[in-house]
C-alpha positions as a Markdown table, in Angstrom:
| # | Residue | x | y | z |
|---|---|---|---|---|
| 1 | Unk | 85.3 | 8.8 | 13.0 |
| 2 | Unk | 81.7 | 8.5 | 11.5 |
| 3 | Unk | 79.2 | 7.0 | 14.3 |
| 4 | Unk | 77.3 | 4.3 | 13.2 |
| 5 | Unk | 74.4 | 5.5 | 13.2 |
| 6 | Unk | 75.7 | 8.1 | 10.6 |
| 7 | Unk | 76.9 | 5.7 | 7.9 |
| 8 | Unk | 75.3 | 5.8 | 4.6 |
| 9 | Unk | 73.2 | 2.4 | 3.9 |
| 10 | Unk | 72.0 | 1.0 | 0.1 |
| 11 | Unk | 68.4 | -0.9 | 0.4 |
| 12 | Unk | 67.2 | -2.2 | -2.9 |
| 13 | Unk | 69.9 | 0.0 | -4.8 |
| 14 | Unk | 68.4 | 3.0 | -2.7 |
| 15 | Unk | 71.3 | 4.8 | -0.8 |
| 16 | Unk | 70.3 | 6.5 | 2.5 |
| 17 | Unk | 72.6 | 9.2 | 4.5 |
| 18 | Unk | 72.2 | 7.5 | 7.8 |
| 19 | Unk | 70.9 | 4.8 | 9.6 |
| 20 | Unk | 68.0 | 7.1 | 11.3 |
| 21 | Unk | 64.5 | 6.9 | 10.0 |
| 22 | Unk | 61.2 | 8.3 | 10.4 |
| 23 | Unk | 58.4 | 5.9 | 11.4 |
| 24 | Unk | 55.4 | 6.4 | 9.3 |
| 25 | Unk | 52.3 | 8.2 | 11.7 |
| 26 | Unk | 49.0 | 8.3 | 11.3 |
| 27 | Unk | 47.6 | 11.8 | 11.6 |
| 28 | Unk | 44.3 | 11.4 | 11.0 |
| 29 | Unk | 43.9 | 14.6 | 8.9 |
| 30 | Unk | 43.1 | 13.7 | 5.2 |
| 31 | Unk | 40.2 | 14.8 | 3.2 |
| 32 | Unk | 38.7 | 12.1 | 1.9 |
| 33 | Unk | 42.0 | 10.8 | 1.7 |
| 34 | Unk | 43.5 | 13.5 | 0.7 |
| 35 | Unk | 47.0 | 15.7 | 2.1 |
| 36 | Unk | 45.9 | 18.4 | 3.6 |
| 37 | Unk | 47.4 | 21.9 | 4.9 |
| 38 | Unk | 48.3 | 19.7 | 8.3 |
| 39 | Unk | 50.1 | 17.4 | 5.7 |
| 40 | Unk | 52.6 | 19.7 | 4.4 |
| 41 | Unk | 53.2 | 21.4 | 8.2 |
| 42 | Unk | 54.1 | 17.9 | 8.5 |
| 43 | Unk | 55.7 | 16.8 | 5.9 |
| 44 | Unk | 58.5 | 19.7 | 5.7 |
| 45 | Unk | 58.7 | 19.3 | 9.4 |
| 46 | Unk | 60.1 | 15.8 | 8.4 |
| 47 | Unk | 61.8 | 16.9 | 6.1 |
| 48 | Unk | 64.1 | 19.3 | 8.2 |
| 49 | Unk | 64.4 | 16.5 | 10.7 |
| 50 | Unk | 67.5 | 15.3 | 10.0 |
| 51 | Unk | 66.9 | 11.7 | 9.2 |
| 52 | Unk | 67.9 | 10.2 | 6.1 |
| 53 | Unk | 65.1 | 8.0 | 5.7 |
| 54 | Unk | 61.4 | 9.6 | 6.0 |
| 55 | Unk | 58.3 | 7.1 | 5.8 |
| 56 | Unk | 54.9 | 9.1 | 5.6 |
| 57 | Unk | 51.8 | 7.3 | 7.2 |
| 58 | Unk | 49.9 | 4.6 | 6.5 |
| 59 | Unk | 48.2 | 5.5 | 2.8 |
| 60 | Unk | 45.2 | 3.2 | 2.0 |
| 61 | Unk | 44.7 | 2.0 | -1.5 |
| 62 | Unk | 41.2 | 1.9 | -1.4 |
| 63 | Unk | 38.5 | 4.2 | 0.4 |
| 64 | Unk | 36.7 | 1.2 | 2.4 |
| 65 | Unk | 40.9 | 0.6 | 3.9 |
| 66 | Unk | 40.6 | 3.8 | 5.9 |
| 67 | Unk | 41.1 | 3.3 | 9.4 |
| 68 | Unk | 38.8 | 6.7 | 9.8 |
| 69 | Unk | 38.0 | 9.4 | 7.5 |
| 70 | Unk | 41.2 | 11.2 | 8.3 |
| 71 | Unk | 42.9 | 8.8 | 7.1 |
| 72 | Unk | 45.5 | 9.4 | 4.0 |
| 73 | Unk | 44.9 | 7.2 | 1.0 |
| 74 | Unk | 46.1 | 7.1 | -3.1 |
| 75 | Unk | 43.0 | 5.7 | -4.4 |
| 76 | Unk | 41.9 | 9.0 | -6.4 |
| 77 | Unk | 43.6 | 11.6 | -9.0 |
| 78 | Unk | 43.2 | 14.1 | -6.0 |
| 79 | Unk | 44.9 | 11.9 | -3.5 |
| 80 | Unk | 47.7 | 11.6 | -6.1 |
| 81 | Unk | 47.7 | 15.6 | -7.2 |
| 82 | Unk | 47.7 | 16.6 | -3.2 |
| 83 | Unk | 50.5 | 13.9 | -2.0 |
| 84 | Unk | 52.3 | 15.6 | -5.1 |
| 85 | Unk | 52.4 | 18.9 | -4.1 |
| 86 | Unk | 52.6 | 18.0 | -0.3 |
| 87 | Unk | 55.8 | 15.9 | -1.0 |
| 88 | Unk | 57.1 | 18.4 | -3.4 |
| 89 | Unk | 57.3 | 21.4 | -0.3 |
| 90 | Unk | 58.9 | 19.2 | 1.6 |
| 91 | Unk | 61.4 | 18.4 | -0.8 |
| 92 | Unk | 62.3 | 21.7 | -1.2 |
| 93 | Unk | 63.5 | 21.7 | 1.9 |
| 94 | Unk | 64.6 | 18.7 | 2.7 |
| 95 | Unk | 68.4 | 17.9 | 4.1 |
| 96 | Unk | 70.7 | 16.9 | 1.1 |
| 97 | Unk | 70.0 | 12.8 | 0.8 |
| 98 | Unk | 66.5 | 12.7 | 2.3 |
| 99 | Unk | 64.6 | 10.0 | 0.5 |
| 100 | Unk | 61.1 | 9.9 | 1.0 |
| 101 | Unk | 58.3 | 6.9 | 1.2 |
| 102 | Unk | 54.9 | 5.9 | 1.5 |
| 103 | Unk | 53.4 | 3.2 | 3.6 |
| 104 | Unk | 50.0 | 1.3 | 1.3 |
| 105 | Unk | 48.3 | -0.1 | 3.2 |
| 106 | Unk | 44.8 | -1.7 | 4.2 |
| 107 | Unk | 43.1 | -1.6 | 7.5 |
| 108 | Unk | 40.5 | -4.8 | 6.8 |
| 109 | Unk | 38.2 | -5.4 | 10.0 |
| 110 | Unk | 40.2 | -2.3 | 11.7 |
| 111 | Unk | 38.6 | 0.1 | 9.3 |
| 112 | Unk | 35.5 | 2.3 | 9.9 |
| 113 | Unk | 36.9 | 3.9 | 12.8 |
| 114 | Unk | 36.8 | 7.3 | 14.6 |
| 115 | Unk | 39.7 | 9.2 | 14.8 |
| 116 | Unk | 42.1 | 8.4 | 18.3 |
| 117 | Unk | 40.9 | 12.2 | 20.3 |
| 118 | Unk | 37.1 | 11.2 | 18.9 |
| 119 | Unk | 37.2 | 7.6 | 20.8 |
| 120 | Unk | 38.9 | 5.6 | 18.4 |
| 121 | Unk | 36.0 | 3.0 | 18.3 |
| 122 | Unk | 33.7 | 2.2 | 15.8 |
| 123 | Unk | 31.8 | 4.6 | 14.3 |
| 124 | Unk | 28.5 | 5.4 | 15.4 |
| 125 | Unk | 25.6 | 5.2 | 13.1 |
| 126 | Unk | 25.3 | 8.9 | 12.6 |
| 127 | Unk | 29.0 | 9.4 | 11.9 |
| 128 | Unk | 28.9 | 7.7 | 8.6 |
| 129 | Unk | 30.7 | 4.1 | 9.0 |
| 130 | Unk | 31.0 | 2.1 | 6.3 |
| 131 | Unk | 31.0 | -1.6 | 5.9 |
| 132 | Unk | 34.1 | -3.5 | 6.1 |
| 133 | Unk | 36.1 | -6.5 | 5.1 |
| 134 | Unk | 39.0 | -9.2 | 6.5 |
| 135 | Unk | 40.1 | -12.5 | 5.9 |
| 136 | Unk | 37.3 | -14.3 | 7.7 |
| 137 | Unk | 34.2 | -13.1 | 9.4 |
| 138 | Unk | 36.0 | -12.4 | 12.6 |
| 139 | Unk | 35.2 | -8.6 | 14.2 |
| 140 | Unk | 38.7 | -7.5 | 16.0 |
| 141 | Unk | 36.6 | -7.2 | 19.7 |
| 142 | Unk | 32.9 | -7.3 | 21.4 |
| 143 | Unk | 31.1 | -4.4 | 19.7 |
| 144 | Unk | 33.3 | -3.9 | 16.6 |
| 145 | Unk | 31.5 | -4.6 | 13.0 |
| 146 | Unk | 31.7 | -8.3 | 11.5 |
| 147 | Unk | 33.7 | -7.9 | 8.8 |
| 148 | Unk | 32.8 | -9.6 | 5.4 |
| 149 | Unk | 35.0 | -12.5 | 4.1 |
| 150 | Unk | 37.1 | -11.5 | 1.4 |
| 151 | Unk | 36.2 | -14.1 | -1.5 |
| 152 | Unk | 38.6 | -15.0 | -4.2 |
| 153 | Unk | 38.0 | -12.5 | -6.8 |
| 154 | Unk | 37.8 | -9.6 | -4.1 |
| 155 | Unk | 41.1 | -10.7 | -2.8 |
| 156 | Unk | 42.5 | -10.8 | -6.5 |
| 157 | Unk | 41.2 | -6.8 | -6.7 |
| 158 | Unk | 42.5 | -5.9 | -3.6 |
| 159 | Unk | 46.0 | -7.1 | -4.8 |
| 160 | Unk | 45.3 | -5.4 | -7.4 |
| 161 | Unk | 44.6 | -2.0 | -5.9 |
| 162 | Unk | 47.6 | -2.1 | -4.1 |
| 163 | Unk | 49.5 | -2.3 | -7.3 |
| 164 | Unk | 47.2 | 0.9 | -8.7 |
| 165 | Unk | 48.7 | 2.6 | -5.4 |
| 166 | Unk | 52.3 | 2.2 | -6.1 |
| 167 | Unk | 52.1 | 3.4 | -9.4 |
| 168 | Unk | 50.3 | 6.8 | -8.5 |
| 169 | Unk | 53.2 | 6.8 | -5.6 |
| 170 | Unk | 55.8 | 6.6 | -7.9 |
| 171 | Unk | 53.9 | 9.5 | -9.6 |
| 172 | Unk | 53.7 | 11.9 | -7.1 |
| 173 | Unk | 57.5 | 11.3 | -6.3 |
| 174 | Unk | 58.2 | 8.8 | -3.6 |
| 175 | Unk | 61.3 | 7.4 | -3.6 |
| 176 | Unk | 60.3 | 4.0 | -2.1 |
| 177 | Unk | 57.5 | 1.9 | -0.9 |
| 178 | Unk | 56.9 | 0.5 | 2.4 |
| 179 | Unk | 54.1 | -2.8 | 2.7 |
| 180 | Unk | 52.0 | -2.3 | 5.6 |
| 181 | Unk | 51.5 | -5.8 | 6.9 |
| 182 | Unk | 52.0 | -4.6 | 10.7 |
| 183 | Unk | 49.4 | -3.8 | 13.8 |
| 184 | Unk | 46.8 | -5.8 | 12.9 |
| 185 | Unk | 45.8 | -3.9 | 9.1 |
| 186 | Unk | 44.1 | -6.4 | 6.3 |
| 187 | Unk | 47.5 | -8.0 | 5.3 |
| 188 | Unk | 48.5 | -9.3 | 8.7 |
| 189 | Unk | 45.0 | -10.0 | 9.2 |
| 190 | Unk | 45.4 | -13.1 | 6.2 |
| 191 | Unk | 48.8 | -13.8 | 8.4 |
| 192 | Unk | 47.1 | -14.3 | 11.8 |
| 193 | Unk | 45.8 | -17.8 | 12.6 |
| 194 | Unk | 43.8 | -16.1 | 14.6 |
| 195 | Unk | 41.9 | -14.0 | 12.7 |
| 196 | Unk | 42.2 | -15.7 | 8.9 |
| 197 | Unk | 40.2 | -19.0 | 9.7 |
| 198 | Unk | 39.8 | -19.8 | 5.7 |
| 199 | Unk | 40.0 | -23.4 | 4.2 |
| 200 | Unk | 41.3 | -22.0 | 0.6 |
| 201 | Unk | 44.4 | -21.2 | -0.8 |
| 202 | Unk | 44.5 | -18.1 | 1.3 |
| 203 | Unk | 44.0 | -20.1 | 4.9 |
| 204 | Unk | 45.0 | -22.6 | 6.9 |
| 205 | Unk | 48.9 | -23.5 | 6.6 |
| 206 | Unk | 51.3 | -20.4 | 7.1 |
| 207 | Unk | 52.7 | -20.5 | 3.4 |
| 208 | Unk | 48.6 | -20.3 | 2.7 |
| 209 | Unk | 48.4 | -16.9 | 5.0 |
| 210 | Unk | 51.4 | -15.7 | 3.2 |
| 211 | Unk | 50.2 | -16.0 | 0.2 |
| 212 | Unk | 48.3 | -12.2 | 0.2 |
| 213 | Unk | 51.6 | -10.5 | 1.2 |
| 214 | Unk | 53.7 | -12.2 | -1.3 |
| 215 | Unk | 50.8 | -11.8 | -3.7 |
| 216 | Unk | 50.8 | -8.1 | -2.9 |
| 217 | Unk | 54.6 | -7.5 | -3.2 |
| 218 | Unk | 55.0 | -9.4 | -6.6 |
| 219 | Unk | 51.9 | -7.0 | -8.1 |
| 220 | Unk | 54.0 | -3.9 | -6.4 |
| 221 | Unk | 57.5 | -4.8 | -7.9 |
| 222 | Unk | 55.7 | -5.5 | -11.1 |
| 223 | Unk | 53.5 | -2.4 | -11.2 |
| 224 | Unk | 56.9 | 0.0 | -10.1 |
| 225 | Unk | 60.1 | -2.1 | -10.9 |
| 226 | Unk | 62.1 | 1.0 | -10.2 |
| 227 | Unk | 61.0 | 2.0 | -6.9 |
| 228 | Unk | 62.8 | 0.3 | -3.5 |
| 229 | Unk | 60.5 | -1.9 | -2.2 |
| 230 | Unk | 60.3 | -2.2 | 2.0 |
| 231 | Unk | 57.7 | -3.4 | 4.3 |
| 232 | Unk | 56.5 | -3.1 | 7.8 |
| 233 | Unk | 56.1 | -6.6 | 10.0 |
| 234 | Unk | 54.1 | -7.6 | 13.1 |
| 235 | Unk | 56.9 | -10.0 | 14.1 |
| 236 | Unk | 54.9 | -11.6 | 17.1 |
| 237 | Unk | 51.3 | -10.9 | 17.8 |
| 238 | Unk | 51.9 | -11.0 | 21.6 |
| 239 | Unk | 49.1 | -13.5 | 22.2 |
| 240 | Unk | 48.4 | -16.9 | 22.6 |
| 241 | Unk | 48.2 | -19.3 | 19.3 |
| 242 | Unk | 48.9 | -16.1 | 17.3 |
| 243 | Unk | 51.7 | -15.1 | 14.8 |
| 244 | Unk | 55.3 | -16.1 | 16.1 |
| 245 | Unk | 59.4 | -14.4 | 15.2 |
| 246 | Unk | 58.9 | -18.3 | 13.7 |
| 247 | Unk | 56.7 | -17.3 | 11.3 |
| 248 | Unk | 58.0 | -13.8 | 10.8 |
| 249 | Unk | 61.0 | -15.5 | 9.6 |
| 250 | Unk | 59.4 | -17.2 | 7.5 |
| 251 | Unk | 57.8 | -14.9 | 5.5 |
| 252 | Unk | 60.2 | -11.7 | 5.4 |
| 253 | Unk | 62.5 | -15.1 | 3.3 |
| 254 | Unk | 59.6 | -15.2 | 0.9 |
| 255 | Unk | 59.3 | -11.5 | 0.8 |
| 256 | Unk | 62.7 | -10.9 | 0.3 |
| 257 | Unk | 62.4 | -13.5 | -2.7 |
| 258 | Unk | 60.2 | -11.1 | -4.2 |
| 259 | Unk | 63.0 | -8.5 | -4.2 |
| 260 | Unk | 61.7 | -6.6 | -0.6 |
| 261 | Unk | 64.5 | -4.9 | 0.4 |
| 262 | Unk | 64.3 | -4.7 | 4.2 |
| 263 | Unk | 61.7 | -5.4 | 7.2 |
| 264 | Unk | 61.0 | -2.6 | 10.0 |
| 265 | Unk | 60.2 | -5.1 | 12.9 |
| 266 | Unk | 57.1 | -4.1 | 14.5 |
| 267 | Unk | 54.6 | -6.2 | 17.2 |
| 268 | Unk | 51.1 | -7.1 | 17.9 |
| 269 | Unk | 47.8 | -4.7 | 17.0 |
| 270 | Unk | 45.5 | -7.7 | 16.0 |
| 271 | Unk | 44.2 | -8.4 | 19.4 |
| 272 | Unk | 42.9 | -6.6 | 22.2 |
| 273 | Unk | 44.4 | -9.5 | 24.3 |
| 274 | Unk | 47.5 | -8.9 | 23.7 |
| 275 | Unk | 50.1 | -8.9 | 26.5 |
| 276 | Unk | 52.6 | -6.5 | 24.7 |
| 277 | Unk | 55.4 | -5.6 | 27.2 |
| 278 | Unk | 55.9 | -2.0 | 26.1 |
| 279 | Unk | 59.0 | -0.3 | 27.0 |
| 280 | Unk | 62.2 | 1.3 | 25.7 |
| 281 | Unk | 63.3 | -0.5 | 22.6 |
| 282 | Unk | 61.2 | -3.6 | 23.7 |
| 283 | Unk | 61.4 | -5.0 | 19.8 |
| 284 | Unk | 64.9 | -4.7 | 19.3 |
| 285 | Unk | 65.2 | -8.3 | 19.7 |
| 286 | Unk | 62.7 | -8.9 | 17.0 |
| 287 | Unk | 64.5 | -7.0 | 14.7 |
| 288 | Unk | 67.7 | -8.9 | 15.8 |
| 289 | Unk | 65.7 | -11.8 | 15.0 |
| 290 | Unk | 64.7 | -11.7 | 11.8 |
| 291 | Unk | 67.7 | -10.4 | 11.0 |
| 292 | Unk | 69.9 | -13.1 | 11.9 |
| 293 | Unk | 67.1 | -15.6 | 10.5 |
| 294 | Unk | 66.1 | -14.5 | 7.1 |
| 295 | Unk | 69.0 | -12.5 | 5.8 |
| 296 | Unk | 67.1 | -9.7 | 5.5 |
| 297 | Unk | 68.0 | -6.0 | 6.4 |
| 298 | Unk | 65.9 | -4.8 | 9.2 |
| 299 | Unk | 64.3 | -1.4 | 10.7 |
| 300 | Unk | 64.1 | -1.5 | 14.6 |
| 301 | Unk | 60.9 | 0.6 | 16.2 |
| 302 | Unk | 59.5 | 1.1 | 19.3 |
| 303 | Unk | 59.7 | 3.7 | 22.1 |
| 304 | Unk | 63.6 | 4.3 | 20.9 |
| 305 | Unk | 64.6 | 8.3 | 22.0 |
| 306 | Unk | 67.8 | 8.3 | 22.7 |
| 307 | Unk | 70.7 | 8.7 | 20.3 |
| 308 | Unk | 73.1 | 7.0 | 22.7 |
| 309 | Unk | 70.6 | 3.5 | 22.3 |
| 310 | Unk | 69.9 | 4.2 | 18.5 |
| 311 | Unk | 73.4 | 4.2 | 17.7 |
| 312 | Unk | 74.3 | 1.4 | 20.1 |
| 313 | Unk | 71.2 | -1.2 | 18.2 |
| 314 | Unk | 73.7 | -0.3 | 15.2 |
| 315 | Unk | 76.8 | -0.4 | 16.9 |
| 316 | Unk | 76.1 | -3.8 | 17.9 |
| 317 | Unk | 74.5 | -5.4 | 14.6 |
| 318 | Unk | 71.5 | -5.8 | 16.1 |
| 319 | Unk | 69.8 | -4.2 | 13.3 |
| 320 | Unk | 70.6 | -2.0 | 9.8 |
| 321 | Unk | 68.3 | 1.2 | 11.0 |
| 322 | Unk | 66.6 | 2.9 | 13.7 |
| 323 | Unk | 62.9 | 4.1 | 13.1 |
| 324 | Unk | 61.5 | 6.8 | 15.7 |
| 325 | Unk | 57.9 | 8.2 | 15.6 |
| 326 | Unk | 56.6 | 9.8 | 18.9 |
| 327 | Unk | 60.5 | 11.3 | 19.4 |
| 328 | Unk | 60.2 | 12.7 | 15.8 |
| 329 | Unk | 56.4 | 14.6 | 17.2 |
| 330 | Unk | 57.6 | 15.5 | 20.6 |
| 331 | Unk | 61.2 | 16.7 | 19.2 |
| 332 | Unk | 61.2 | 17.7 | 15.0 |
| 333 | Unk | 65.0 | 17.7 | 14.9 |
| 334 | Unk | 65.7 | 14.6 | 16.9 |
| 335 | Unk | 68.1 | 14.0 | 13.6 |
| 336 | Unk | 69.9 | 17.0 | 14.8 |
| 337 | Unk | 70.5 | 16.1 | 18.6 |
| 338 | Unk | 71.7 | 12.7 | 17.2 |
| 339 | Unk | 74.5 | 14.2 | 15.3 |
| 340 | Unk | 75.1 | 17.1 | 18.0 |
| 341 | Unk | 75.7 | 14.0 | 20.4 |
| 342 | Unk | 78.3 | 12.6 | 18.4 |
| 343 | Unk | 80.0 | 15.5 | 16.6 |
| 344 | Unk | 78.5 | 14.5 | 13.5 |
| 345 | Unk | 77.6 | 17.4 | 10.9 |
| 346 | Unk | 73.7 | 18.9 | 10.9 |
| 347 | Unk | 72.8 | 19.9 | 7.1 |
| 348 | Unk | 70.0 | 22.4 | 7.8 |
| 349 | Unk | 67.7 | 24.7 | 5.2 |
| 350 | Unk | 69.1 | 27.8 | 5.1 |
| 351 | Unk | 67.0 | 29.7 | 7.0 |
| 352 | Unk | 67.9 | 27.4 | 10.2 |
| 353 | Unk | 71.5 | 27.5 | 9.9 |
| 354 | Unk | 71.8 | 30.3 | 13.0 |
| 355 | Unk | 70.2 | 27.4 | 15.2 |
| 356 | Unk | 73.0 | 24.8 | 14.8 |
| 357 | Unk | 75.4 | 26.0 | 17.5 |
| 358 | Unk | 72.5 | 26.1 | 19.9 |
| 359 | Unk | 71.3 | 22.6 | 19.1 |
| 360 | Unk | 75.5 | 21.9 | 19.7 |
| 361 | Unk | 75.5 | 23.6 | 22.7 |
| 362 | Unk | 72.4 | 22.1 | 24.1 |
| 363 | Unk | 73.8 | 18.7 | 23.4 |
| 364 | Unk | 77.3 | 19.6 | 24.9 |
| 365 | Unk | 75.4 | 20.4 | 28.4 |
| 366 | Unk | 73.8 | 17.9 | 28.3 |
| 367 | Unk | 76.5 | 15.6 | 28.1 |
């Protein structure tokens, strides 16, 4: 009998192998937002992983939406021409039914920032910052840049740069299309109360603080009607007066009126005060959440490494998919173990085959 967590899923008329996904991770090794050599070490490595859905990192739609300047992006022909060739070697290699995706996103008052092993602060004055922008004039912490407030016409090319993205994604071959409007990037930035504090039809009530993503997902669907549409959600911002499951609700049924095919169910990242109660599958219950509330398929994430508790979050309905990132870098062929735990087949490239029975074995012992 086929475990759960190996059953084929359709999102958005896209059909999946299993239920086991790779979360998209920053690696903070683009040029100028570029793929680089890194990129396609990656890349493949995901590719061989075994899990049927693989979401590469955040890629920002314009160059001032870089979190640093490693950061991957598909605002230039040579973004487009090196994701191409990246995703193309991994491909090649891929396990039969792999479909791959790309995260747009913006990072808003979080951009401008050096890389996590340089500090992960601001940049300094001599490492070539750049100014930034958000919903309001609200810096994320004490020494961070003020951001500049997006005004009406800048919003309106934003939107539209995100719609510029997705078309040069769907030209260098990505199957799908996730929205980046977790951890505290420019899209849940206009969610926040806290941090969008405008008086226009972008601010104020929640279906005004909506309005960018839905704005952002109707330009995407438009721009690439034939691409699968998903997108990533900071379902509670973990903070007082912040964004609530509530209001997640809320907007993954407006997004899902605008033909978004499933939520990955994410937390917090807006706030340095946030009291975010880390732990082993500690958002499940957000994923549940939405679930049950909006209709919506979801995507749980966070700290989730063993098969045993990825396949009982299926098991138990408590969401459609499992998403791993940390597990995917510490162990490549987490996909692997999964289906070694429950008898399931491994699909590898041909050059691994010889390794199967070892990864069996490993699994049998450790059982």
């Amino acid at each position: 009998m086929t475990s759960p967590l190996f059953q084929p899923i359709t999102l958005g008329g896209l059909t999946f192998p299993n239920r086991i996904a790779v979360a998209p991770m920053c690696q903070y090794s683009a040029e100028d937002g570029s793929a680089s050599d890194w990129h396609l070490h990656h890349w493949m490595n995901l590719a061989m992983s075994g899990a049927g859905m693989v979401t590469v990192e955040m890629t920002d739609v314009e160059r001032r939406g870089r979190i640093s300047h490693g950061c991957l992006g598909l605002y230039s022909d040579d973004n487009e021409a090196a994701a191409k060739r990246t995703l193309d070697a991994a491909r090649r290699v891929a396990a039969p039914g792999t479909r791959f995706g790309t995260q747009l996103a913006h990072a808003g008052r979080k951009a401008s920032c050096q890389r996590p092993w340089e500090g992960g602060g601001p940049l300094k004055p001599d490492q070539d910052p750049w100014p930034i922008v958000s919903a309001s004039a609200v810096a994320y912490d004490a020494g961070w840049q003020v951001p500049h407030a997006l005004e009406e016409e800048e919003v309106l090319k934003v939107i539209e740069h995100f719609a510029d993205a997705a078309k040069r994604a769907e030209r260098a071959g990505f199957d799908f299309i996730e929205l980046h409007a977790a951890h505290g990037y420019l899209i849940f930035q206009f969610l926040s109360p806290l941090s969008n504090q405008r008086t226009d039809r972008w601010g104020g009530s929640l279906e005004n603080r909506m309005r960018f993503a839905v704005e952002i997902a109707k330009a995407v669907r438009k721009a690439v009607p034939n691409l699968m549409l998903g997108a990533r959600l900071s379902v509670k911002e973990w903070v007082d007066g912040g964004f609530e499951v509530e209001d997640a609700i809320e907007v993954a049924k407006a997004l899902k009126a605008e033909g978004v095919a499933y939520l990955c169910c994410s937390s917090g990242g807006n706030s340095p005060l946030q009291q975010l109660p880390a732990g082993p599958g500690y958002q499940v219950h957000l994923a549940e959440a939405v679930r049950t509330g909006a209709g919506i398929p979801t995507r749980a994430v966070g700290l989730i490494d063993d098969p045993k508790q990825a396949e009982a979050i299926v098991a138990d309905g408590r969401a459609d998919m499992v998403a791993l990132a940390r597990a995917f870098l510490a162990d490549p062929r987490w996909g692997w173990r999964a289906a070694a735990t429950f008898g399931e087949q491994i699909r590898p490239a041909p050059q691994l085959a010889r390794s199967v029975t070892t990864m069996q074995h490993w699994m049998k012992s450790a059982g």
